[in-house]
Every structure is written in C-alpha cells, then in structure tokens.
N, C-alpha and C positions, 0 to 999 in steps of 0.2 A: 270343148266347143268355145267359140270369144263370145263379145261379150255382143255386141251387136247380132249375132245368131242366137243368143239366149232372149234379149229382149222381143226381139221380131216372135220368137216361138212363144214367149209366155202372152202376146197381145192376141197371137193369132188364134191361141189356147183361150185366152179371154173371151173373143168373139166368137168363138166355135161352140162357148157353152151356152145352156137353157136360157131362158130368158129371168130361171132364180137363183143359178150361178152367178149372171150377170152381175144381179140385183144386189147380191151378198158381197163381191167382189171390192166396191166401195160403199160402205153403209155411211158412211157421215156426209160424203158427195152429194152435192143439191142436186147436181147435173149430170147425173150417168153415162146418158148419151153424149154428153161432149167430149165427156173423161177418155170415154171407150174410143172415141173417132180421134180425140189428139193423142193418146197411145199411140195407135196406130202410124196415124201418121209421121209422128216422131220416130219413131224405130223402124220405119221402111225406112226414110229417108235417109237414115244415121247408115240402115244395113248395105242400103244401094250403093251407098258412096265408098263402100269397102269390096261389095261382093256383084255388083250388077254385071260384069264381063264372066263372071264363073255360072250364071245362071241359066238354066236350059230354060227351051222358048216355052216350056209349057208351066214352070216355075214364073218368068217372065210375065204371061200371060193372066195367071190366076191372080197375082199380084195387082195388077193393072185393073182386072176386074173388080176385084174386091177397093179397091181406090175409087175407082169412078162410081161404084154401088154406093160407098158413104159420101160421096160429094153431094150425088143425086139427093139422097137424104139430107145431106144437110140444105139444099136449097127446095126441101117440100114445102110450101105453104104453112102444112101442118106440125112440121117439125118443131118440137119444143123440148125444153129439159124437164120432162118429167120421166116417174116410172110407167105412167099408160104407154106413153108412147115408145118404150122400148118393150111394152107387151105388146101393143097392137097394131105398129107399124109393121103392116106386109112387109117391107123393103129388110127389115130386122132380120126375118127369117132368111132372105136373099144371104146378107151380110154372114148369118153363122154358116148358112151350107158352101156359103164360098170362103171361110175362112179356116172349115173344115176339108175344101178340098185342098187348099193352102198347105196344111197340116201334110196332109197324105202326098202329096206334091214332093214335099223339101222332104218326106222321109220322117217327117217328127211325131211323137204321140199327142194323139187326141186329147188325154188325159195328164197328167201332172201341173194340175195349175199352182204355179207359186203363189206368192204372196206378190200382190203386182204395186204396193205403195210406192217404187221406184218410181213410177211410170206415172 
C-alpha cells in the first residue's frame, strides 16, 4: 500500500478510536483536538490529490462527511483544545462513527493503530 493510503488509514484509525485511545495517542500535545483535525486534514488532501478519480461515490462521500463534521467542530463556539472537549463534545462522537464507517468504506481495519508522531 503507498504512502498516502497509509497515512489517510492511520488518521482515520486515530479518529475511529475511544475517546482514551485518542487521549493516549499524543500525551505531550496541549491540543488534541487540533492535532487530530490537522491530521486529518493533511492526509485527505495529500491522498485526494493522488487517488480522488479511483474513488467510489460512497468512499467519496463518507470523506466529505467526515470533513464537513470537523469544520463544523471547529467553528463551535465552544470548541477549545482541551481533553473535556474531545470527551464531551457530541459532535466527537459524530467524528469516530464517521471515521469508522471511513474505515469499513476503503476496505481497511478498524484496529492497528500505529504510532501516528508523523502526523
């Protein structure tokens, strides 16, 4: 698999897990919830630009989802970089189960999360 298909699946993996997988994910980070949203957003962008015509409309689709679900978040009022708020923002939970169907989409496992300090 390259390399922008790996990074894309270890973000998606990131955001699919609990909210103390998250947490563990980067323990010296002030700001979790930024970390985890410019992940993201860095490795669609990188994977789009190599593989966006290879993608079925429902790949397509769940991507786009899960993009406009963390914009939303980041333009809440109450959005801030702590760890409450990637516990107890509703919108969080949105985020894992749509980057969970992400997961199941592209064919890739739920489980094997690397080591994401790349990212």
């Amino acid at each position: 698999m390259n390399t922008q298909k790996n990074e894309l699946r270890a973000v998606l993996q990131a955001l699919a897990l609990p909210v103390t997988g998250q947490l563990r994910l980067y323990p010296n980070e002030v700001c979790k919830v930024s970390r985890l949203i410019q992940a993201f957003e860095q490795s669609e962008t990188v994977f789009l630009t190599k593989w966006e015509t290879c993608l079925t409309e429902a790949q397509t689709a769940v991507l786009a989802s899960l993009r406009r679900e963390l914009q939303n978040l980041c333009q809440e009022a109450d959005h801030v970089c702590t760890d409450v708020a990637l516990r107890q923002n509703a919108r969080w939970q949105r985020v894992r189960l749509l980057a969970r169907a992400a997961l199941v989409t592209f064919g890739w496992s739920l489980v094997g999360i690397r080591k994401l300090s790349k990212i």
